[in-house]
C-alpha positions in Angstrom: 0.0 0.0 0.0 1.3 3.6 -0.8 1.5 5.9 1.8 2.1 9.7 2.3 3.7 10.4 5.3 2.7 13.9 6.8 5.6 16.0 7.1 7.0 16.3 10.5 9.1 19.3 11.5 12.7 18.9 10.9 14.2 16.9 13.5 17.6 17.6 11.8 17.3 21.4 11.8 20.4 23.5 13.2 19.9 25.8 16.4 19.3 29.4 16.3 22.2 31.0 16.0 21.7 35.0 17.8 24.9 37.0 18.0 26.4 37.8 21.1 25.3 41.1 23.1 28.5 43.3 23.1 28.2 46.4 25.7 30.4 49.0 24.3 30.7 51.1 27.6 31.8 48.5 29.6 35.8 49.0 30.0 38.2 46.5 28.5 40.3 44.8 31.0 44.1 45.5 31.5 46.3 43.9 28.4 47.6 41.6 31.5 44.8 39.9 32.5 44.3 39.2 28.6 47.3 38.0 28.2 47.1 35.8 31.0 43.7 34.8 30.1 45.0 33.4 26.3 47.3 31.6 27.6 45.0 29.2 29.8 44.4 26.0 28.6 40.9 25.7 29.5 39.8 29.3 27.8 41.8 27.9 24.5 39.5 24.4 24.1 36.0 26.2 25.3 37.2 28.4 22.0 38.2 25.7 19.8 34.9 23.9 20.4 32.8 27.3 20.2 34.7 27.8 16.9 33.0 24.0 16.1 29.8 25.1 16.6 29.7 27.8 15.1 31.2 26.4 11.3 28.5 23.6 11.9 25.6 26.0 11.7 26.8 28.2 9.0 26.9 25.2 6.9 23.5 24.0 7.8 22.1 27.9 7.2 23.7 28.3 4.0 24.7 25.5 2.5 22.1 23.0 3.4 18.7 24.8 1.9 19.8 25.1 -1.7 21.1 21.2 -1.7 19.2 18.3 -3.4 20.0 15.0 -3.9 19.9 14.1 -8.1 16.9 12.8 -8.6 15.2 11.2 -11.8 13.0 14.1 -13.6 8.6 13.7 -13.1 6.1 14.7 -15.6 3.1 14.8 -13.4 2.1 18.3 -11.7 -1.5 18.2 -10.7 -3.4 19.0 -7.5 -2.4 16.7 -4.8 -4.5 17.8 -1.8 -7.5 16.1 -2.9 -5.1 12.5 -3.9 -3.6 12.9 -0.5 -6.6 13.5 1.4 -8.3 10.4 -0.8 -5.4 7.9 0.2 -4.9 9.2 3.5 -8.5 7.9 4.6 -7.7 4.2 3.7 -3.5 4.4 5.0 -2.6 3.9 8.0 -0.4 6.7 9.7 3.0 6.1 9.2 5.2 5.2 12.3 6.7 8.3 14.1 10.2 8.6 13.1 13.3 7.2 15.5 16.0 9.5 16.2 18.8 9.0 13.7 22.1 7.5 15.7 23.5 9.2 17.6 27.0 9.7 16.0 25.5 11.2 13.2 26.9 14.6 11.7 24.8 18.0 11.0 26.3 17.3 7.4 24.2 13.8 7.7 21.2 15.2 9.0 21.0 17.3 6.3 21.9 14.9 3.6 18.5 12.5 5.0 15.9 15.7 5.2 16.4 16.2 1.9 15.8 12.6 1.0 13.0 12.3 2.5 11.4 15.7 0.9 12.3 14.1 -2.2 10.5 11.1 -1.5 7.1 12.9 -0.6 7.2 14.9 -3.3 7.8 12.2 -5.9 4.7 10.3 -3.9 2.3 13.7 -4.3 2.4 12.8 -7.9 2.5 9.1 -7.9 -0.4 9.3 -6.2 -2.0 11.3 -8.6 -0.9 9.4 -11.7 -2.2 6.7 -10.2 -5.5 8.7 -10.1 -5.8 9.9 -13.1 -4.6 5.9 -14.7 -7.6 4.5 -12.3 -10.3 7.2 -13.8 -9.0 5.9 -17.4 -9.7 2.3 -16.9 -5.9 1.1 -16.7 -6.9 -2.6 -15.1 -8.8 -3.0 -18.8 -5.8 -2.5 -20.5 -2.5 -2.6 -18.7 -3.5 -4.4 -15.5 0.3 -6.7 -15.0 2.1 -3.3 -15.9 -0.3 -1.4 -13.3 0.3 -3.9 -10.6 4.0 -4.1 -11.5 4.2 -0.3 -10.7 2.1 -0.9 -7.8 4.3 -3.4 -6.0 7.5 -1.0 -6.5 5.4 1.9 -4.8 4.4 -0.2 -2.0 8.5 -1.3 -1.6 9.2 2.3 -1.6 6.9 2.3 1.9 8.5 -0.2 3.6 11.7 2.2 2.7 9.9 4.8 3.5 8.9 3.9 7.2 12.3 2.5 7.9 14.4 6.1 7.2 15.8 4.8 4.5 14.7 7.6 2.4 17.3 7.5 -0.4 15.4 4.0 -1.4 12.2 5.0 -1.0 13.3 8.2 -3.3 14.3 5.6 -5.9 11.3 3.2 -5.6 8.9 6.1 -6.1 10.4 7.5 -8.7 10.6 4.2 -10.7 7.1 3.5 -10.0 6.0 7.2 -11.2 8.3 6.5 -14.1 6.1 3.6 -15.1 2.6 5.4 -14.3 4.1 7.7 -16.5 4.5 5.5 -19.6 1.1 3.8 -18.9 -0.2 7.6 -19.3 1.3 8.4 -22.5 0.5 4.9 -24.1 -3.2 5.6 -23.0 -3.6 8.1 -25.6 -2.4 5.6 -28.4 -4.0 2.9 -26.9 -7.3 5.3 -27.0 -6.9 6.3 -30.9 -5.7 2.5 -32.1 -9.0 1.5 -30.2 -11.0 4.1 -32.1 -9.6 3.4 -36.2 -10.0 -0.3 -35.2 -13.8 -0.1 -34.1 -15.0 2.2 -37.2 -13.4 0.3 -39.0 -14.7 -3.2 -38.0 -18.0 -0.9 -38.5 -17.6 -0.4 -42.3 -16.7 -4.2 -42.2 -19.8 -5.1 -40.6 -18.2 -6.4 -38.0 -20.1 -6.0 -35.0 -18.6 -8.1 -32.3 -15.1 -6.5 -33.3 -16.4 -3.2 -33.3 -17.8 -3.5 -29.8 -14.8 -4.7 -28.2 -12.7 -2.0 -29.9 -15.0 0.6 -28.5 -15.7 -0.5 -25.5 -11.6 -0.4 -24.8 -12.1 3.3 -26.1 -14.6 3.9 -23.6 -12.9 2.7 -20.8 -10.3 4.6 -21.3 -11.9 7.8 -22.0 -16.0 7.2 -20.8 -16.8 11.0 -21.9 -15.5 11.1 -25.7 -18.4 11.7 -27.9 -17.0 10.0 -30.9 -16.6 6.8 -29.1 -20.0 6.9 -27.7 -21.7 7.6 -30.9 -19.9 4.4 -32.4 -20.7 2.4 -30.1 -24.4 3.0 -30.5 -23.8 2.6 -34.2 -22.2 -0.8 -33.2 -25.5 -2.0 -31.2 -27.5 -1.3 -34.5 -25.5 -2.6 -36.9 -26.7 -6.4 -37.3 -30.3 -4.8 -37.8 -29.0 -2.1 -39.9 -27.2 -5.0 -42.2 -30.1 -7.6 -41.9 -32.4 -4.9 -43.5 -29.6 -4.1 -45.9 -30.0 -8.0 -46.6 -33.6 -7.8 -47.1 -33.0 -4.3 -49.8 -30.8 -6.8 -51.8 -33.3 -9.6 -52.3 -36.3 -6.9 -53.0 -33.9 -5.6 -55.6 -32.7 -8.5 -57.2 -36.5 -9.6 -57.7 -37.2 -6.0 -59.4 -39.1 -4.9 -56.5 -38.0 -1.6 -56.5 -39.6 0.5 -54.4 -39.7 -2.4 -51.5 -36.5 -2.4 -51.7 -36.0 1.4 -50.9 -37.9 1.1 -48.2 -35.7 -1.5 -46.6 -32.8 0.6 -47.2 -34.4 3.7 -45.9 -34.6 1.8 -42.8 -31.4 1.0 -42.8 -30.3 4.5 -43.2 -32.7 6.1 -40.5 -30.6 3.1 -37.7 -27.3 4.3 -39.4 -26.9 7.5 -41.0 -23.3 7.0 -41.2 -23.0 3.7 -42.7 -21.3 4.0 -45.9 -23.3 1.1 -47.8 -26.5 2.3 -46.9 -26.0 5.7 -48.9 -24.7 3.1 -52.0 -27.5 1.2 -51.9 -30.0 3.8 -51.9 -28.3 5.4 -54.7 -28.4 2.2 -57.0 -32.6 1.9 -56.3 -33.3 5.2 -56.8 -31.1 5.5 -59.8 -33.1 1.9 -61.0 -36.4 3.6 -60.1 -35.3 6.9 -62.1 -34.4 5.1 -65.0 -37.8 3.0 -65.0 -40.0 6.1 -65.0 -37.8 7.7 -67.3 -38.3 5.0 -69.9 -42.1 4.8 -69.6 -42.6 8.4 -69.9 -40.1 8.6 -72.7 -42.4 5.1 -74.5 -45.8 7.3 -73.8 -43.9 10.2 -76.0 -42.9 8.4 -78.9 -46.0 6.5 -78.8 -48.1 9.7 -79.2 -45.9 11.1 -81.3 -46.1 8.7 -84.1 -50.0 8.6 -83.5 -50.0 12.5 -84.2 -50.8 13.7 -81.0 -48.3 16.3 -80.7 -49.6 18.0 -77.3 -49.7 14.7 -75.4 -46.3 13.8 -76.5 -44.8 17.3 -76.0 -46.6 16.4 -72.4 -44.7 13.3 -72.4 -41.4 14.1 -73.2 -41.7 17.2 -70.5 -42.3 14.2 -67.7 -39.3 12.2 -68.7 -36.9 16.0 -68.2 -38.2 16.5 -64.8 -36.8 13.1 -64.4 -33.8 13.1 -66.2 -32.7 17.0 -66.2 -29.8 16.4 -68.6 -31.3 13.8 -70.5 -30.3 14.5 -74.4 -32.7 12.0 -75.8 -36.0 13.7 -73.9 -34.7 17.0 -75.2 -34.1 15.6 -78.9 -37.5 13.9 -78.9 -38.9 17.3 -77.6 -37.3 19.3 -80.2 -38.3 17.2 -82.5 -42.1 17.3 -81.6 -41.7 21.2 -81.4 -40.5 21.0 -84.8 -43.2 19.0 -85.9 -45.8 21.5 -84.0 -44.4 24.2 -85.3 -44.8 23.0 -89.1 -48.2 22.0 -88.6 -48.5 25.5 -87.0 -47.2 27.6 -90.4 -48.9 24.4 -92.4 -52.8 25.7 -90.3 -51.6 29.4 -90.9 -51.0 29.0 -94.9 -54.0 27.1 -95.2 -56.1 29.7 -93.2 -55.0 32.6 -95.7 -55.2 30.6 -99.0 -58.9 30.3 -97.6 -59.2 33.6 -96.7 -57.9 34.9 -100.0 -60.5 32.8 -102.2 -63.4 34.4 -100.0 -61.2 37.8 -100.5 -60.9 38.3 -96.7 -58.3 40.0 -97.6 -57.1 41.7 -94.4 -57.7 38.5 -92.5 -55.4 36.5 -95.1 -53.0 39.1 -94.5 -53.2 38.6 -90.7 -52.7 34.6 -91.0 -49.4 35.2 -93.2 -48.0 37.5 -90.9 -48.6 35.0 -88.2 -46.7 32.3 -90.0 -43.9 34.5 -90.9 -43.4 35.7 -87.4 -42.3 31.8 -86.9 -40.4 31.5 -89.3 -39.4 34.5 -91.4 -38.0 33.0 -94.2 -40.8 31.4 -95.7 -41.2 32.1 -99.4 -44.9 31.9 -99.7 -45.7 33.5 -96.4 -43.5 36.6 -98.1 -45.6 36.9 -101.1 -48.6 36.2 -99.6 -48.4 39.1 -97.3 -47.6 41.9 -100.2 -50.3 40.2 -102.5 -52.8 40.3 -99.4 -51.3 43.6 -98.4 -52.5 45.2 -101.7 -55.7 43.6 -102.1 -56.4 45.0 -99.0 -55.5 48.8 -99.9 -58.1 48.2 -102.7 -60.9 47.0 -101.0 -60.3 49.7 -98.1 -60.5 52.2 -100.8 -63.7 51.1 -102.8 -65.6 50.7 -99.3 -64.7 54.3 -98.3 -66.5 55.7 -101.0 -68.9 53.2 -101.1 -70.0 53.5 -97.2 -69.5 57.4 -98.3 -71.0 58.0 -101.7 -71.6 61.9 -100.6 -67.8 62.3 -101.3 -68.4 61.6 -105.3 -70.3 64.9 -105.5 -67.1 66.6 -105.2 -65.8 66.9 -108.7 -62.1 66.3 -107.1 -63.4 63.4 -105.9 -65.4 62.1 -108.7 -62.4 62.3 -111.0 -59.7 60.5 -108.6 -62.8 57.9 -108.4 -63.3 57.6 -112.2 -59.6 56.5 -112.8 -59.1 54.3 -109.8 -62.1 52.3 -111.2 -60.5 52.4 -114.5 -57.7 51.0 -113.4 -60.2 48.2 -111.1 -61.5 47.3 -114.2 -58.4 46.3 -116.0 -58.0 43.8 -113.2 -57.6 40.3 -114.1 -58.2 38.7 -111.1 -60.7 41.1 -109.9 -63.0 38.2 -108.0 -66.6 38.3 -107.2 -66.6 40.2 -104.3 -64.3 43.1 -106.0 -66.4 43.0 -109.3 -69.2 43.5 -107.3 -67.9 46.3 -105.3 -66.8 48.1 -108.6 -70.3 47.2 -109.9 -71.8 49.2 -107.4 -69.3 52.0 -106.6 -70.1 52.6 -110.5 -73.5 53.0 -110.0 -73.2 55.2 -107.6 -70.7 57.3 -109.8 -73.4 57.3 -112.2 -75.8 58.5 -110.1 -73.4 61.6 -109.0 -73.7 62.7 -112.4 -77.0 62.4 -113.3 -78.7 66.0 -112.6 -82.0 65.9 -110.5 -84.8 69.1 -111.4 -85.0 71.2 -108.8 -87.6 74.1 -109.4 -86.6 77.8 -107.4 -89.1 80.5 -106.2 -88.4 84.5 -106.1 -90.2 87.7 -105.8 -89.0 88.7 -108.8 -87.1 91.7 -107.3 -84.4 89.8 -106.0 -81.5 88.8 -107.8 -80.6 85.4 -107.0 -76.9 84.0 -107.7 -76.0 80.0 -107.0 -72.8 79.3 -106.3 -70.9 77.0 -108.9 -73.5 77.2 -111.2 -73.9 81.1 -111.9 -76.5 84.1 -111.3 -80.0 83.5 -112.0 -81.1 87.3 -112.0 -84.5 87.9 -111.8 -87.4 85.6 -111.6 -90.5 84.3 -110.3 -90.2 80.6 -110.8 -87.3 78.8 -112.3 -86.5 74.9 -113.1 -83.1 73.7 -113.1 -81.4 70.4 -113.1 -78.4 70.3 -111.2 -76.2 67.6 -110.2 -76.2 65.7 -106.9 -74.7 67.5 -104.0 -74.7 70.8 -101.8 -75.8 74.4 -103.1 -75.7 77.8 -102.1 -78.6 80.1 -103.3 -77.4 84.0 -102.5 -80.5 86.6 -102.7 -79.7 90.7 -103.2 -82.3 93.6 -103.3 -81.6 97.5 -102.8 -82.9 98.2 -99.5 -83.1 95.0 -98.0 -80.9 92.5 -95.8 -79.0 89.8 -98.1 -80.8 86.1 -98.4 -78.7 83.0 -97.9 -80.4 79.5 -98.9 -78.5 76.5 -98.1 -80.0 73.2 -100.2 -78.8 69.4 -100.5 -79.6 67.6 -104.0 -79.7 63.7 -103.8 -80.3 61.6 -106.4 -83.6 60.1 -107.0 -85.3 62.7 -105.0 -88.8 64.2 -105.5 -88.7 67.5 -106.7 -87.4 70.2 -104.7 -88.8 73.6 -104.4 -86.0 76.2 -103.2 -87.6 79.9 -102.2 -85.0 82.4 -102.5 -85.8 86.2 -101.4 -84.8 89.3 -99.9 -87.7 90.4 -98.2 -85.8 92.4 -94.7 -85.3 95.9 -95.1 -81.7 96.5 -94.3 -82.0 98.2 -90.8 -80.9 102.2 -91.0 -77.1 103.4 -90.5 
């Protein structure tokens, strides 16, 4: 057993040495007495001895303190009053110490207190190697070396509480030497332990993993690491059994079984390597499968014509496969195909709307198709042919929605040669023929005149602008074309008369009054 002796007070300590009291003021004796007094032999040994005593305790004062015995070097340097007060309760006090011989020297009692210092100060951190070995779980994996160490420490007691300090220096510090190289193998010990359990995880080997980490643990019962491995380690025969099951589920196609299996495996053991593989391979599997039927659906409806649904397709199978290059070829290529019969529906549309000479609708339609593809030849000439066509009919329904506007003789020229030139039309159509049938009539009937009878007092002079003065009159019949008039009334004495008067064609008769019957008021 390893004791600590409690330090006892220095039973080899030099006297207190206090000069002499010298009284100044007390007279010297006569230089006969001194010389008498030398030359006793009595006052010369009481000297020689004084002398003695006094060369002993200067060495003990100042030699002695800054003396040590070489001694082997400690690592250890931790609190000791707790280890102390820990050992102390199951030691028994060490026997009081015997007076060293009695023919031993101040130079020898000096020489031992040191040694025994020594020794309880190698002890203080024995002790607490010993500790700190004990907390780590030392019997679990150095228990001979442990003992070993032990047994020397116990030897060094029996030293110890015989005086013989110097051997109970040396059996301590050999023992804390050993403690010492149990402590720095622990670490090693601890990470060796560690590599050699997750790895005999990733095996799949449970039973090796557990021992591994249980040697971890008991050497350090706090690391985090260790103690999530070991929990790994108590679910990893599940974790590969449903690994096992995945497998089977997978080899008989079952697909989506088998990711469950794995799942489960993964939710036990996030960290197992082979779960994550696994998991990849069936959902890759899975991937692939969907992939392909959405991909068969596409194809299927795109030989069968029905663009949208395979456009629809196709779509599914890129959500799936992002980077696929076949979905995005196949969808490109029913794009293409859309976008053909697109321009294919849009010529169609304003051939049809041409022969019913729509034409600003036909025009609309190839201006559709070439905003698709702009190159297209017969969109190109479509739109100028349609384009002009267009212009045409605008112009023959202005004046036909309008016919007032041929009564302007401006107007009724520009109209006679634009239909001139309608005429000479090849390709005129039905619905153009017709229009210049009846914008024709209508020209006809702005230059037929219409009677129109005026009325007077016969003293008024009547004038109608663009035709000429009237003069004088009662009655009067005229024929005048279509269109509007101004009939202007003058007479000496009296305020002008205006008449404003509208011929249309076909109309009854008209009867315009025209006089200037207000005097003109007086200046």
């Amino acid at each position: 057993m390893i004791s600590n002796p409690d330090r006892e007070p220095d039973e080899f300590a030099s006297p207190t040495i206090r000069p002499a009291r010298i009284d100044l003021s007390r007279r010297s004796v006569d230089g006969a007495q001194a010389a008498s007094g030398l030359r006793n032999p009595r006052y010369i040994a009481v000297a020689l001895l004084f002398g003695l005593l006094i060369a002993a305790a200067v060495g003990v004062i100042v030699v002695l303190p800054d003396w040590r015995p070489a001694i082997a070097p400690v690592t250890s340097q931790a609190n000791n009053a707790g280890v102390k007060q820990a050992v102390a309760a199951t030691t028994p006090p060490p026997p009081a110490a015997t007076a060293p011989p009695p023919g031993d020297a101040p130079w020898q009692k000096a020489i031992r207190s040191g040694l025994r210092k020594d020794s309880q100060l190698i002890l203080e951190q024995l002790l607490e190697a010993r500790k700190s070995l004990e907390e780590h779980g030392v019997m679990q994996w150095a228990s001979a070396d442990f003992e070993q160490a032990m047994t020397t420490a116990e030897a060094g007691d029996k030293f110890y509480n015989g005086q013989e300090f110097e051997q109970a220096r040396d059996s301590y510090q050999k023992s804390l030497d050993a403690l010492n190289g149990l402590l720095e193998r622990k670490e090693t010990l601890f990470e060796e332990s560690m590599q050699k359990g997750l790895q005999a995880l990733n095996d799949g080997d449970s039973a090796s993993a557990k021992a591994a980490l249980q040697l971890a643990l008991a050497i350090d019962p706090l690391d985090r690491e260790a103690g999530l491995a070991m929990q790994r380690a108590g679910t990893l025969d599940e974790v590969l059994a449903l690994i096992a099951e995945g497998d089977d589920l997978l080899a008989a196609d079952q697909l989506e079984a088998a990711q469950g299996s794995y799942a489960k495996a993964q939710g036990l053991d996030p960290a197992y390597p082979v779960t994550a593989e696994k998991l990849q391979l069936v959902e890759t599997r899975i991937r692939d499968l969907v992939f392909g039927r959405h991909m068969s659906a596409g194809f299927a409806e795109l030989e069968a014509g029905r663009l949208d649904e395979a456009r629809k397709a196709f779509n599914e199978a890129l959500k799936v496969a992002t980077n696929s290059v076949e979905a995005r070829n196949a969808l490109e290529q029913v794009n293409l195909k859309l976008t053909g019969n697109r321009i294919q529906a849009l010529l169609k549309q304003a051939e049809a709307d041409e022969a019913a000479e729509e034409w600003q609708a036909a025009q609309r339609s190839y201006e559709d198709a070439l905003a698709i593809d702009d190159k297209l030849a017969a969109a190109q000439a479509g739109r100028e042919r349609t384009a002009v066509r267009a212009a045409i009919h605008e112009q023959v329904m202005s004046i036909i929605d309008h016919p007032d506007r041929l009564y302007d003789p401006k107007v009724y020229s520009e109209t006679r040669t634009f239909l001139d030139r309608m005429h000479a039309l090849s390709d005129k159509g039905p619905v153009l023929s017709k229009q210049l049938a009846t914008l024709g009539g209508l020209m006809e009937q702005a230059a037929t005149p219409v009677r129109v009878r005026l009325q007077s007092d016969n003293q008024t002079e009547v004038t109608i602008y663009k035709v000429g003065n009237l003069g004088f009159f009662t009655d009067l019949e005229l024929e005048l074309r279509p269109g509007r008039y101004v009939a202007v009334g003058i007479r000496s004495g009296y305020q002008d008369a205006r008449t404003e008067f509208q011929v249309a064609p076909d109309q009854p008769e008209q009867i315009v009054q025209v006089r200037a019957d207000r005097p003109s008021m007086p200046r």
